[in-house]
Every structure is written in C-alpha cells, then in structure tokens.
C-alpha positions as CSV (number, residue, x, y, z in Angstrom):
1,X,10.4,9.2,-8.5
2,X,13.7,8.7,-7.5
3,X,15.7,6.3,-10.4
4,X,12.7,6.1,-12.7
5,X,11.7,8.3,-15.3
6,X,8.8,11.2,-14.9
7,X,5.4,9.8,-15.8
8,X,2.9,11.3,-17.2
9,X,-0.1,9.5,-17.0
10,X,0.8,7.8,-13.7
11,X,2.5,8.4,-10.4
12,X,4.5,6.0,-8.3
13,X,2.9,4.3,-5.1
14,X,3.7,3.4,-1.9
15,X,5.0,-0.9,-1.1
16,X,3.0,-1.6,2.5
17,X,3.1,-4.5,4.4
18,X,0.4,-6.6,3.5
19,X,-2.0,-7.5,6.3
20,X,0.3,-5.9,9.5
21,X,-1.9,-5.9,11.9
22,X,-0.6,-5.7,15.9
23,X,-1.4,-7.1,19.7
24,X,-3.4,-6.2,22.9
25,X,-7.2,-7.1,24.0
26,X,-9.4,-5.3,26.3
27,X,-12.8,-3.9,26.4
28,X,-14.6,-2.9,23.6
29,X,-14.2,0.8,24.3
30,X,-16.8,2.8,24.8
31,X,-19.9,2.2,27.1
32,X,-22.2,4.7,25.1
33,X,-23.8,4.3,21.9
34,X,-25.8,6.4,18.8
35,X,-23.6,9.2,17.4
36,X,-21.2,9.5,20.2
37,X,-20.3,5.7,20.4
38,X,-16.8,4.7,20.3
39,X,-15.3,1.8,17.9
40,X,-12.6,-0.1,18.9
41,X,-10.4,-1.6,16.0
42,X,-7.4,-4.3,15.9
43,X,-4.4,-1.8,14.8
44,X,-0.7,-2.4,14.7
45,X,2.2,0.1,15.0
46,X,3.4,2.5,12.3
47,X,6.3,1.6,11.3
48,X,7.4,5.3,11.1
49,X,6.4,8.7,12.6
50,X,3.1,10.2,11.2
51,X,4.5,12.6,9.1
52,X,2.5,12.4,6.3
53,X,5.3,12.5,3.8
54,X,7.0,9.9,5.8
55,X,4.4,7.1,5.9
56,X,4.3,4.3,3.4
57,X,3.0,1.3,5.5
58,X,-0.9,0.4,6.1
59,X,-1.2,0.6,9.5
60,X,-0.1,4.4,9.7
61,X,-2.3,4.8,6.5
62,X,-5.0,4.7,8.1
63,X,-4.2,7.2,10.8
64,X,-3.7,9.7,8.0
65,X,-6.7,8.7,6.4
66,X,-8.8,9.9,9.1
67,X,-7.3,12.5,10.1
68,X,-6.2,14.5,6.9
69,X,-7.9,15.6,3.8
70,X,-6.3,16.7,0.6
71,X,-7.6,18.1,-2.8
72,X,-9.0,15.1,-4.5
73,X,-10.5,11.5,-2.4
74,X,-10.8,7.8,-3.8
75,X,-14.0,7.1,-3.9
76,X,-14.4,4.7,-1.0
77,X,-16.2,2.1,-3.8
78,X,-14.4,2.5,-7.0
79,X,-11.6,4.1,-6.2
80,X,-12.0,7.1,-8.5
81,X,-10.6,10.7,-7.9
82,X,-13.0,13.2,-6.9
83,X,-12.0,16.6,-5.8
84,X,-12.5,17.2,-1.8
85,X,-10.3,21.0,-0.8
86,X,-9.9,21.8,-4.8
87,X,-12.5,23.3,-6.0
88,X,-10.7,23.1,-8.8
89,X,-7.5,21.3,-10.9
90,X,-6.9,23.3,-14.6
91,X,-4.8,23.1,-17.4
92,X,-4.0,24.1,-21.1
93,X,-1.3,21.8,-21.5
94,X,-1.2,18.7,-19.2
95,X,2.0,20.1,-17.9
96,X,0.7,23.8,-15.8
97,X,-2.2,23.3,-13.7
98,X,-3.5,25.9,-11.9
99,X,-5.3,24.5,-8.1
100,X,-8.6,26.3,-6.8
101,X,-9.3,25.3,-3.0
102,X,-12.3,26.1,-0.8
103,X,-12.3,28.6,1.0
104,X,-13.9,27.1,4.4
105,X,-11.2,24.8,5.2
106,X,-9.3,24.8,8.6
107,X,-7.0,22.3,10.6
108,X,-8.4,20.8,13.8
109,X,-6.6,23.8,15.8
110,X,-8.3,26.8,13.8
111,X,-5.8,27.7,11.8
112,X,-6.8,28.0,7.9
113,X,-6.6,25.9,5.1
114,X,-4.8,27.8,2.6
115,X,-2.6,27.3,-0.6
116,X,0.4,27.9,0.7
117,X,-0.4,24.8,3.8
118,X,0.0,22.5,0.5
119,X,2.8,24.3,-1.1
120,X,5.2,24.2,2.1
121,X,3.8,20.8,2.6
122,X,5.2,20.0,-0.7
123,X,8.4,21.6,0.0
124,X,9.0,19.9,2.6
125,X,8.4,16.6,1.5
126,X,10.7,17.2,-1.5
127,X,13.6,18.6,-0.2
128,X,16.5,15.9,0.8
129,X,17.4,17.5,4.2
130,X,13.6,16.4,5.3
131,X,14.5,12.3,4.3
132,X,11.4,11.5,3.6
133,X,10.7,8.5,2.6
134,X,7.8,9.4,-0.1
135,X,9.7,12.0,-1.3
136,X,9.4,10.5,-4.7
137,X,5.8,11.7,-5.1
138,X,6.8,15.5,-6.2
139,X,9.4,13.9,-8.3
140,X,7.8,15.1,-11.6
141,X,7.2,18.4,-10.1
142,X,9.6,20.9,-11.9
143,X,13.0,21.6,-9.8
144,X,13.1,18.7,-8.0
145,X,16.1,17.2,-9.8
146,X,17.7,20.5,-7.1
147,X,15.9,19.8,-4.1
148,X,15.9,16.0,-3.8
149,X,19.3,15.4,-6.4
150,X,19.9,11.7,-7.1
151,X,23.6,12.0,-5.6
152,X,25.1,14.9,-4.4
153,X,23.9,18.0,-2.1
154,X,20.5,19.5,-3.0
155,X,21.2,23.0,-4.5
156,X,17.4,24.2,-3.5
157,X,15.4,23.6,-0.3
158,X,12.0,24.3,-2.4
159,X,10.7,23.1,-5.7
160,X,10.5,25.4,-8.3
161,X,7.3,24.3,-10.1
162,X,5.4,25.4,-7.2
163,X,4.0,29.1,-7.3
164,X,1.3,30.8,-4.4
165,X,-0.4,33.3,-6.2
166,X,-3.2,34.1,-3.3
167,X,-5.1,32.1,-0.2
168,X,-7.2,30.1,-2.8
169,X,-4.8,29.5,-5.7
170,X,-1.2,27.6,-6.4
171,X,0.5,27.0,-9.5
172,X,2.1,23.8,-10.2
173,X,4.6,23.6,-13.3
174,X,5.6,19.1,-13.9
175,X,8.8,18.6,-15.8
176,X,6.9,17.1,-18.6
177,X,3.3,16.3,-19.8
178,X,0.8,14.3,-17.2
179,X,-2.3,14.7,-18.4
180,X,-3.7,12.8,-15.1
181,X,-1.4,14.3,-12.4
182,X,-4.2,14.9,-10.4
183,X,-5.2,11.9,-10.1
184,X,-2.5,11.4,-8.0
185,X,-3.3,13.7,-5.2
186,X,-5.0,12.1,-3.1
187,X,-2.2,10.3,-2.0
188,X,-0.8,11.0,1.9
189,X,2.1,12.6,0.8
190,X,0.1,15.5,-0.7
191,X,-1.8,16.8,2.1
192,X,-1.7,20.3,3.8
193,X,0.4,20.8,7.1
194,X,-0.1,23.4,9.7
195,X,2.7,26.1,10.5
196,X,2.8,23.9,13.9
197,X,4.1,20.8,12.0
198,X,7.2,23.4,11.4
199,X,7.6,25.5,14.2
200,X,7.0,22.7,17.1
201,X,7.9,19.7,15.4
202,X,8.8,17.1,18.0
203,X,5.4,18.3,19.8
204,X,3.3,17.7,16.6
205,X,5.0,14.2,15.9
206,X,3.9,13.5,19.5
207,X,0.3,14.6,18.4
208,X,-0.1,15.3,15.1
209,X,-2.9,18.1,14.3
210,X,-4.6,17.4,10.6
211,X,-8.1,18.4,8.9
212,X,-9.6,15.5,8.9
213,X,-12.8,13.9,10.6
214,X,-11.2,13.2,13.6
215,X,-8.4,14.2,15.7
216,X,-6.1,12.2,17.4
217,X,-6.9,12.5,21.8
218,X,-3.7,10.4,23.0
219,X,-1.5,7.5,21.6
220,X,0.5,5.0,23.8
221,X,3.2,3.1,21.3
222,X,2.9,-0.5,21.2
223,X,-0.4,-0.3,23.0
224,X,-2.8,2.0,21.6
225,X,-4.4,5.6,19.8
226,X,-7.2,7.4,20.5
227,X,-9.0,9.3,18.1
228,X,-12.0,11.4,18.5
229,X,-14.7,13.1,16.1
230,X,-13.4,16.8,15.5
231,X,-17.1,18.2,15.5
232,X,-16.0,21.6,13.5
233,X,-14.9,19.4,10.3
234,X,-15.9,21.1,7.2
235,X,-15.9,18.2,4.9
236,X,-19.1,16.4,3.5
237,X,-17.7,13.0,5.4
238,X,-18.2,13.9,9.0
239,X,-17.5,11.1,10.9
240,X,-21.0,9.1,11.8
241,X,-19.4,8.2,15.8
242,X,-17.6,9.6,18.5
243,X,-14.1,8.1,17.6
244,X,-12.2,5.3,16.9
245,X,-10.3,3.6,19.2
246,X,-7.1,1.6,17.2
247,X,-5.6,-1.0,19.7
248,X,-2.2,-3.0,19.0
249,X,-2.0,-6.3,18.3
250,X,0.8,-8.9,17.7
251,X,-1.7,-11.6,16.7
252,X,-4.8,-11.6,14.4
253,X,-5.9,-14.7,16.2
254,X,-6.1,-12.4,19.2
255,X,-7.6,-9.6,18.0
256,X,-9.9,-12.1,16.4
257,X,-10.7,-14.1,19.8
258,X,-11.5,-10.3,20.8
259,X,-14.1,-9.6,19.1
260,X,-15.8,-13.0,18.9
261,X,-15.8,-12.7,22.9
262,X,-17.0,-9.1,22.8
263,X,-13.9,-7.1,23.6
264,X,-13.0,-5.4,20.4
265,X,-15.5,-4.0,17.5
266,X,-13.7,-4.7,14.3
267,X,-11.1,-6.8,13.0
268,X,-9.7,-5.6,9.5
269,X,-7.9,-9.1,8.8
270,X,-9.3,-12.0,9.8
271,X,-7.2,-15.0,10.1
272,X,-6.8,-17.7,7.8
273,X,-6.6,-20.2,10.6
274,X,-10.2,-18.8,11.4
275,X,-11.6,-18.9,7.7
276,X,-13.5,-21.9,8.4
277,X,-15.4,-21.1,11.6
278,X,-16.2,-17.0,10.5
279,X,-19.5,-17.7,9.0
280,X,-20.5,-19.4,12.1
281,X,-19.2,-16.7,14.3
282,X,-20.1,-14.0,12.8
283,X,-22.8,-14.5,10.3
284,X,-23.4,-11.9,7.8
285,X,-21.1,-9.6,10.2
286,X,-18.2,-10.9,8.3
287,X,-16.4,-9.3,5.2
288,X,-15.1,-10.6,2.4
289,X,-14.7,-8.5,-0.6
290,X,-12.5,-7.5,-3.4
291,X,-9.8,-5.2,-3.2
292,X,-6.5,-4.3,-5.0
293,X,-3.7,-6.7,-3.5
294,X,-1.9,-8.8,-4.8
295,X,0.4,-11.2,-3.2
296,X,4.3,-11.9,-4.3
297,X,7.3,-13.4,-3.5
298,X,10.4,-12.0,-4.2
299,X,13.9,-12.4,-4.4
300,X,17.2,-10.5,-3.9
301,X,19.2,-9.8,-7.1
302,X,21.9,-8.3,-5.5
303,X,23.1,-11.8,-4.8
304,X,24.6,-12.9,-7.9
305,X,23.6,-16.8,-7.8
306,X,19.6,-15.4,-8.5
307,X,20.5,-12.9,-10.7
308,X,22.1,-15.3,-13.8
309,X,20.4,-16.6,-17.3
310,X,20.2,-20.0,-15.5
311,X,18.1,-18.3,-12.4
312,X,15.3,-17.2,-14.7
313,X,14.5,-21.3,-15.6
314,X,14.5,-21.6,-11.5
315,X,12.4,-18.8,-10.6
316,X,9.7,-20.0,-13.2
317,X,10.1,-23.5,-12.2
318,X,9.5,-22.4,-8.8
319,X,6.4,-20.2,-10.1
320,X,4.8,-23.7,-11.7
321,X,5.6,-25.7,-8.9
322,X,3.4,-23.7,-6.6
323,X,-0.5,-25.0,-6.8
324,X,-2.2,-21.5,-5.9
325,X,-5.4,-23.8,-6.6
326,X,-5.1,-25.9,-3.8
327,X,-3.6,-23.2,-1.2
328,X,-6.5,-20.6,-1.7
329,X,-8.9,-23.1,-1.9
330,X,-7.7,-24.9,1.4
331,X,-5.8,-22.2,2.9
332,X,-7.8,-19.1,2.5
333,X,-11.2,-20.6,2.0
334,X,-11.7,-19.3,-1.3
335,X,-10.8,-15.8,0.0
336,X,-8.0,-15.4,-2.6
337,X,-8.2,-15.9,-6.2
338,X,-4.8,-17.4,-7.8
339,X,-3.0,-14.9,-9.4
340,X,-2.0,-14.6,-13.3
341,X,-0.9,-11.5,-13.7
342,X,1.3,-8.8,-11.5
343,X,-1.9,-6.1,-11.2
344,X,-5.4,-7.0,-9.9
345,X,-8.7,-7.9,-11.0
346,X,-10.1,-5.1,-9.1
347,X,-8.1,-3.3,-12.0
348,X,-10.7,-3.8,-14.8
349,X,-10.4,-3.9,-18.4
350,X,-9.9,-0.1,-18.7
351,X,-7.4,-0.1,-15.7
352,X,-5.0,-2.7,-17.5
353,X,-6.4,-6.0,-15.4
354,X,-5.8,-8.7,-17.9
355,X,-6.6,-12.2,-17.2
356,X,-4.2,-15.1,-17.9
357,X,-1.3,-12.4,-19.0
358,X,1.3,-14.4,-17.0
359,X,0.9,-17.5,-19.4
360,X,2.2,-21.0,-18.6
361,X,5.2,-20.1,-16.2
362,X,1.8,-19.1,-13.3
363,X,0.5,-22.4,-14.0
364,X,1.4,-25.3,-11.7
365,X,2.7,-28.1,-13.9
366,X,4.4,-30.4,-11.5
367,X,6.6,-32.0,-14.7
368,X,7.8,-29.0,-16.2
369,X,8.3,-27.1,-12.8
370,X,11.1,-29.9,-12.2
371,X,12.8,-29.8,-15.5
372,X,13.1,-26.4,-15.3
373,X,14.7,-25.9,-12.0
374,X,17.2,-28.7,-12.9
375,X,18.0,-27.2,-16.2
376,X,18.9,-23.8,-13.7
377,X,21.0,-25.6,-11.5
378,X,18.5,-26.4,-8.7
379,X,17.7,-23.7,-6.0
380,X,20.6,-21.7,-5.7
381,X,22.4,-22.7,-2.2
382,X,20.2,-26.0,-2.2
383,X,17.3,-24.9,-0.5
384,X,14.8,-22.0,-0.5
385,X,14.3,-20.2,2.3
386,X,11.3,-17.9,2.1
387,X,11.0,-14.9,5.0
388,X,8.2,-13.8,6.7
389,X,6.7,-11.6,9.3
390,X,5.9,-13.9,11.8
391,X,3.6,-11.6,14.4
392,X,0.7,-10.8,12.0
393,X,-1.0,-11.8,8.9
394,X,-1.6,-15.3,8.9
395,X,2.0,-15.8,7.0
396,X,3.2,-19.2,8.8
397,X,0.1,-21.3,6.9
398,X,0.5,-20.4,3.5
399,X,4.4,-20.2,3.7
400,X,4.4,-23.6,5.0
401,X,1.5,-24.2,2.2
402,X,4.0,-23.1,-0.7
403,X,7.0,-24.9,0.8
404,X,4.9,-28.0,0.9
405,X,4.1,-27.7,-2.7
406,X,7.7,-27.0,-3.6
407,X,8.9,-29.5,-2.0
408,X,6.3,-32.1,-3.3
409,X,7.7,-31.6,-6.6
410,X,11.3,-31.3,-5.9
411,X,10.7,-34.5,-3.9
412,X,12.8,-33.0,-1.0
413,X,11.1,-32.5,1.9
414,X,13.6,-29.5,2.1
415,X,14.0,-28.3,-0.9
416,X,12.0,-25.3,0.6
417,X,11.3,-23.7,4.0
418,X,9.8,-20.6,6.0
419,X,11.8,-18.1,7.5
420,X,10.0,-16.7,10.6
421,X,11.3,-12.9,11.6
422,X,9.8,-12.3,14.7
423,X,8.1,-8.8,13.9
424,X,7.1,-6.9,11.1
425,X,8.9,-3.4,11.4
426,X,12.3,-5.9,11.6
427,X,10.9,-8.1,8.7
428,X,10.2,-4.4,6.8
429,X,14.2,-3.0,7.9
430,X,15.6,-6.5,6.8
431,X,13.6,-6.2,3.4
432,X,14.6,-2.3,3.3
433,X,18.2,-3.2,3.7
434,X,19.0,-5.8,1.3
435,X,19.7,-8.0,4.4
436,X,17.6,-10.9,3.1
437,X,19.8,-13.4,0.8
438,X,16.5,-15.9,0.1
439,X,13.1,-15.4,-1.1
440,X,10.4,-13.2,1.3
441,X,6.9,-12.6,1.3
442,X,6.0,-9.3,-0.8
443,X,3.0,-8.0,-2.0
444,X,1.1,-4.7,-2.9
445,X,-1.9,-2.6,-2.2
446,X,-3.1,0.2,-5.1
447,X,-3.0,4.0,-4.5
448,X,-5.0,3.9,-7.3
449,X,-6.7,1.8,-9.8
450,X,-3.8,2.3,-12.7
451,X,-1.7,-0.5,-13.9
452,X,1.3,1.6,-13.5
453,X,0.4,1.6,-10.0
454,X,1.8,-2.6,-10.0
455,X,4.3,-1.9,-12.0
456,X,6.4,1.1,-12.2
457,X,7.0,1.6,-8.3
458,X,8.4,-2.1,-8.0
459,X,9.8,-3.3,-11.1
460,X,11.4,-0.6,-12.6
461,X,15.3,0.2,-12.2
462,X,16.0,1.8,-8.5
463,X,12.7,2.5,-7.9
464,X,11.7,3.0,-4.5
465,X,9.6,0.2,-3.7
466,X,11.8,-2.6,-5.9
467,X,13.6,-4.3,-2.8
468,X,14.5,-7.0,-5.2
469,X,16.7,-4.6,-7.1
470,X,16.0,-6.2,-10.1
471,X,17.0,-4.5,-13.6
472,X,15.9,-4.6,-17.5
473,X,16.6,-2.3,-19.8
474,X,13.5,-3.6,-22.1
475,X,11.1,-3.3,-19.2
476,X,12.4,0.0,-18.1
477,X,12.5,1.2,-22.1
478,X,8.9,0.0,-22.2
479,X,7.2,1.8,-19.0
480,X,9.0,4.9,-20.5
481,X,7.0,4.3,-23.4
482,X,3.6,3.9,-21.4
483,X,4.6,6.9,-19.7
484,X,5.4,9.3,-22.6
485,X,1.5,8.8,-24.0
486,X,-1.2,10.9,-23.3
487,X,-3.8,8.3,-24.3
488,X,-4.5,6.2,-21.9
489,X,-5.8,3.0,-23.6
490,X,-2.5,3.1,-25.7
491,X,-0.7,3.4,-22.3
492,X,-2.1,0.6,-20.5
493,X,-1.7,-1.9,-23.4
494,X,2.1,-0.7,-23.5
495,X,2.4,-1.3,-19.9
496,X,1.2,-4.7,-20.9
497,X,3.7,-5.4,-22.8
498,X,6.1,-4.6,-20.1
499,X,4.1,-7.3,-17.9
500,X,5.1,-9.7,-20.2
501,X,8.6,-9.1,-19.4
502,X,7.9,-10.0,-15.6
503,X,6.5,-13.4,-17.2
504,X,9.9,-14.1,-19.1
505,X,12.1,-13.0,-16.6
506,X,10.0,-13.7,-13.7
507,X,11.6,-11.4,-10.9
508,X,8.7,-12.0,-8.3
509,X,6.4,-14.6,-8.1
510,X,2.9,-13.8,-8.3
511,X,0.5,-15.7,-6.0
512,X,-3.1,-14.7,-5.3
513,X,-5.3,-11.5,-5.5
514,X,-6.3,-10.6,-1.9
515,X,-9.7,-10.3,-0.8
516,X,-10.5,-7.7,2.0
517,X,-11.3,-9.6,4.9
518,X,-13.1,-8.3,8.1
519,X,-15.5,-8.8,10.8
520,X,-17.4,-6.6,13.1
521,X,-19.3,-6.4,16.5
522,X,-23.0,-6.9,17.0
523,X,-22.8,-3.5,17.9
524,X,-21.5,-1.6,15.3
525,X,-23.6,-1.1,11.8
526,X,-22.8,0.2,8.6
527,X,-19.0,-1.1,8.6
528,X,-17.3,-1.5,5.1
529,X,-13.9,-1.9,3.6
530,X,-13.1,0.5,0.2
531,X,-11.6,-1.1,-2.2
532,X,-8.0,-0.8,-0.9
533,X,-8.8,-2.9,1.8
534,X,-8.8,-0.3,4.6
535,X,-12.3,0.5,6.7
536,X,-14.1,3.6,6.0
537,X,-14.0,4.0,9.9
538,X,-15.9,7.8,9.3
539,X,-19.2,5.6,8.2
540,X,-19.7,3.3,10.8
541,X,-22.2,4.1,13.3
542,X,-22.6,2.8,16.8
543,X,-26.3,1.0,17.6
C-alpha cells in the first residue's frame, strides 16, 4: 500500500461512497418471468471506468461483482474467504504461496481462464504507467517498490514476485510474511483479465468482457446498464434470472416512489425520509439487516487551524455534542446503531469489534461537549461547515440532525451547518483533492471482516483512503506492530490499542453502524443483501 507499511495479516481496502445511489424511473423491465425474468435495480454511475483495478466506489462494485470472479469469494453471509478459480492457495512460509486454478474456467468470450490472465492482471494493476487507483493492493507483492515507486519513475513494468510456471499454476513471492494473504483475494482488483482488455482497450472499457454470471448487453451513462445471464458460466453461482437491469438515479426518494408504484424491482437504500412508512408499503418485502458500515465525519488536517493540540479538545467536544441516540432513533428509525468504536459490530469478537472502545469522548454529554470546545478555541473559523453529497443517500436529514445537535449545545443556531455539493462524483473529486476546508460526511464499507480493514486504509500516514491526511507516529508504530504478528488474536488486540489513539486524538468522528437497507417488488423472491450491504443479485429469482 502506497505510504503504509506491508501487512501481513491484513490488506488495505477500498473508501466508497456510502449509500451513492443515482436517478431515472421507468418500467420495471422485463415482461417475462421464471428463470428468464429480468430485475430492474436503483443504480447510480461509477465514478470511474470499469477497470477492475481502477474501481473503488460501490456503485461500480457491483458491476464487477457480477460479472467477474476471482480465486477466493466472501461468503455472501459471513463474509468468509472461500476459494472460487483456486483450487488451491499453498505455502511453507506465509511469504511463497504457490496458486492452483481450475481448469474449466473461461471469460464470457471463450477465451480461457488461465494463470497467466491473473498474473498480467496483476501486472497491470501494479505498474505506475497504468494509474490505477487500487494499485495499492499488490503493494506487499515482491518488486513493487520498482513498478509502482513512491516518487520517481518506475524501473519495472511487472512485479517480480509474480512467476507462471504452467496454465494451472503461479507463484507469488510477498516482501514479508502474511500468513492470510489470501484472504485478500477476493477483492476486485485481483481478478483475471482477458488479452482483449490489452489489445482493444478503449473497445473493452466501452463493454467490458469478465467471467462472471452475467455479461454486460449495453450501458447508456447517466441512464442505464444492461446485464444479461451468460448461460456458459462455469461457476457454482449461476445466476437464478435472466439479467439485471441497473437504472440511474439522482434521488432515492425516486427510485423509492418507483418501486412502491411498480416501476422498478429493488431499491438497495431506502430513504430515511421513508423509514416510517416502509413497513406499510412493503411489508415483510423490506430489508433491514446488519452489515459492515460505519458512518464518520471527518476533517481536513492539511489546514493548520484543525490540525493543533487545541483542535483535539474541539473535535472531541464536537464528538460529545452529537446525540447519536436521538438521530438514529428519530432519524433512521432505529436502522442505525450509535457508534462507539471506528470498526463494526458485524466485526465480532474474533474480528476485533469491541463495544464501548471509544470511551467518554463518543458519548453525548451536553456540559462537557461545551467546556471542551471553548477550552480549544471554539470551532475553528467560527462555524462548522459539514459537506455532503447532496443527490443520494438521505445526507440532508441527518446533517441537518447533527448540526441541530451541535448547535443546541453551542447555543448558536450557527455554530454548525450543511454543506450541500450537488453530486456525488464532485463531492468524491472535492474530498479526493483536499479541496474541502470544513468537516464532510465519510464513512466505510469492509472488504473483509478484519479490523485492519477500519483502520489501516484510513488512519494510517498517506494511506490511500485517509483524505483527512491525518498523521501519528504512535498509531502508525502501532498498526506496524499488528502487522508484523502472525497470530491473529495478538494482532487484533494490538490494533486495539491503536483504536484508542483515534479516541485521544479523535481524527474522524464516529457516528452510527449502518444497517443494509432495501426493499423489493412483489415480483421478485429470494432477494438478500450480504453482509457488505450490496444485493446478491445472482440469487434472486423472478415469480
């Protein structure tokens, strides 16, 4: 990972925008049921091309996720590795692994499945002439320090750790120990490409061609993307319906008044602003389960005035000043549970969830929440602006919800208040960018159920998802600790201790664990979310 040391029992993640769902209407799409019915599904834009390598927002998450396949899967309800195209992942030493795949793979276009489709996949994700923006991921692959160098010009164009040996076989050589590197792999970024991706790029970017359950038929930007069931898919998750069809929206309250009127078959994010009336609408057709988000706010330490001693007491005092109580009680509908720690309950035990880490600064203490934000100096600039995507998401109600609370206690009716951007992929660039000199709505959704996976990617120095650019030597020093161990309990409780550095310093803000929240058509069955919140579209089946 770029700026942050190799890990070894953990791999970095990728930030996504929290709820980004888009804007159209129309039918429901597709006349015909059984086997060959079509769903239609709320959907918004990618923020980027699909290049697998290149994705690290939801919304083109799930286009990958259907139509690629890599060596291991989440499980879809516990989110545990399995292998999928690796027959199988060896090694001696934690450090050389040695990767079996099946045999009877193929993309949607014929072509074979074969060890080198991962290697140059790899390869080309790595190298720095590529730019792509989850390059990161092969980080602790061996030779990347030459292909994707921190400044300078790359001295490789492939990483060295990676060896063909035949059709079925690949060697992979890590710069140091990491004893659950593969873990890792089903991540995006580590799927197989066809030699199309590389000879005819700008033609597979227009229609990218994967070996997944379903292939992708035609895609209109801004409006809508086809995809149908590739009926010659090898995998044991062949696709229960003829195809999904993802339609654009701008508004969840939209996409929402879709489907309640019969127009669209499943809504992934259901608004808060509809919270209330969703059991009456949709009966037991609606949602609502847990899943590894968690929801942030954070703020820019590349301006100096939040990045002093005296900033720390405001950014706490802002913590306590928030009643996360009241907001996901009236708010969300109970659909949220208040935060008190940066990871999620979904998490467990094992996983390094622990209840009530944060302490008293994720309490709300109206008294103290003052004294503290005096005792900083008051909000830097006099008043706290806090951004927001303003298309999707629901954002506007529990903005104005915090702000409210805020402002109760600072008894200053604008001591805080929301930002609107007008669309997500400029809120993401502004965010990207450093542009943002307030506070802005952040939050995170698990690649896999570690506690490295909250931390590491966001909090650690220069990491790639750490926006913020906040620093700590003792934080850093301490994930570099968790890292180094190949035991995994002794890992998660030192990356525990490194959560308790977030609760002195405080660097985001944590709010609420999310709640997956859908709802689906009378004529659709079998719908689910897994337990990163995304819809295991392959399983539903059309009545």
């Amino acid at each position: 990972m770029r700026g942050a040391t190799h890990a070894r029992w953990a791999a970095c993640a990728v930030a996504v925008a929290l709820a980004a769902t888009a804007c159209g209407g129309g039918d429901s799409g597709g006349g015909s049921g059984g086997a060959d019915g079509i769903v239609s599904s709320s959907w918004g834009d990618p923020q980027n091309p699909l290049e697998p390598a290149n994705t690290n927002e939801v919304q083109g998450g799930k286009v990958l996720d259907m139509v690629f396949r890599g060596l291991v899967r989440y499980d879809s309800k516990t989110g545990e590795a399995k292998n999928e195209i690796a027959e199988k992942i060896e090694s001696q030493d934690s450090q050389n692994f040695t990767i079996t795949i099946k045999d009877n793979w193929t993309f949607s276009n014929g072509e074979k499945v074969t060890a080198k489709s991962f290697v140059d996949a790899w390869n080309y994700g790595a190298a720095l002439k590529n730019n792509q923006k989850n390059a990161y991921f092969f980080a602790y692959i061996d030779g990347y320090d030459q292909a994707h160098p921190e400044t300078g010009k790359a001295t490789a164009d492939t990483l060295s750790g990676l060896e063909v040996v035949n059709d079925t076989t690949f060697k992979v050589k890590l710069s140091q120990k990491f004893s659950l590197w593969p873990d890792t792999l089903g991540y995006a970024a580590f799927v197989p490409l066809p030699k199309t991706f590389y000879s005819d790029h700008e033609a597979w970017l227009a229609k990218p061609v994967g070996n997944g359950p379903y292939t992708i038929d035609e895609y209109a930007k801004g409006s809508s993307m086809n995809l149908r069931r590739w009926d010659d898919y090898p995998g044991p998750d062949k696709a229960q319906n003829g195809g999904i069809d993802l339609k654009v929206y701008t508004d969840n309250n939209t996409a929402y008044t879709d489907l309640t009127a019969g127009n669209l078959d499943l809504v992934d994010d259901v608004p808060a602003s509809q919270l209330k009336n969703v059991a009456g609408d949709l009966g037991d057709r609606y949602i609502n389960t847990p899943a590894g988000i968690i929801q942030t706010l954070a703020f820019p330490f590349f301006v100096k005035a939040w990045d002093t001693p005296d900033a720390v007491k405001v950014r706490q005092g802002l913590s306590m000043a928030i009643n996360r109580q009241q907001i996901t009680d009236q708010i969300f509908q109970k659909t949220r549970t208040p935060a008190s720690d940066w990871t999620s309950p979904v998490l467990g035990a094992e996983g390094g969830f622990k209840k009530g880490l944060c302490g008293s600064p994720c309490e709300y203490d109206k008294a103290q929440a003052k004294k503290l934000i005096d005792e900083g100096g008051g909000i830097p600039g006099g008043q706290l602006k806090i951004s927001y995507n303003a298309d999707t998401g629901s954002h506007k109600e529990w903005v104005d919800a915090v702000c409210n609370s805020i402002n109760s206690v600072m008894g200053n009716n604008k001591a805080c208040v929301g930002s609107p951007v007008g669309t997500f992929a400029d809120f993401r660039n502004q965010v990207s960018t450093q542009k943002l000199t307030g506070a802005w709505r952040a939050g995170w959704q698990m690649d896999y159920p570690l506690i490295q996976n909250f931390l590491q990617p966001l909090y650690y120095t220069n990491a790639p998802s750490n926006d913020g650019k906040w620093s700590n030597e003792e934080f850093d020093a301490l994930v570099n600790k968790a890292n180094a161990e190949t035991d995994k309990a002794t890992a998660v409780s030192t990356f525990q201790d490194a959560e308790k550095v977030l609760a002195e310093q405080m660097p985001v803000i944590p709010l609420w664990y999310q709640n997956g929240s859908a709802g689906y058509s009378d004529r659709v069955e079998n719908v689910a979310l897994n337990v990163f919140s995304v819809p295991v579209y392959d399983q539903i089946k059309v009545k």
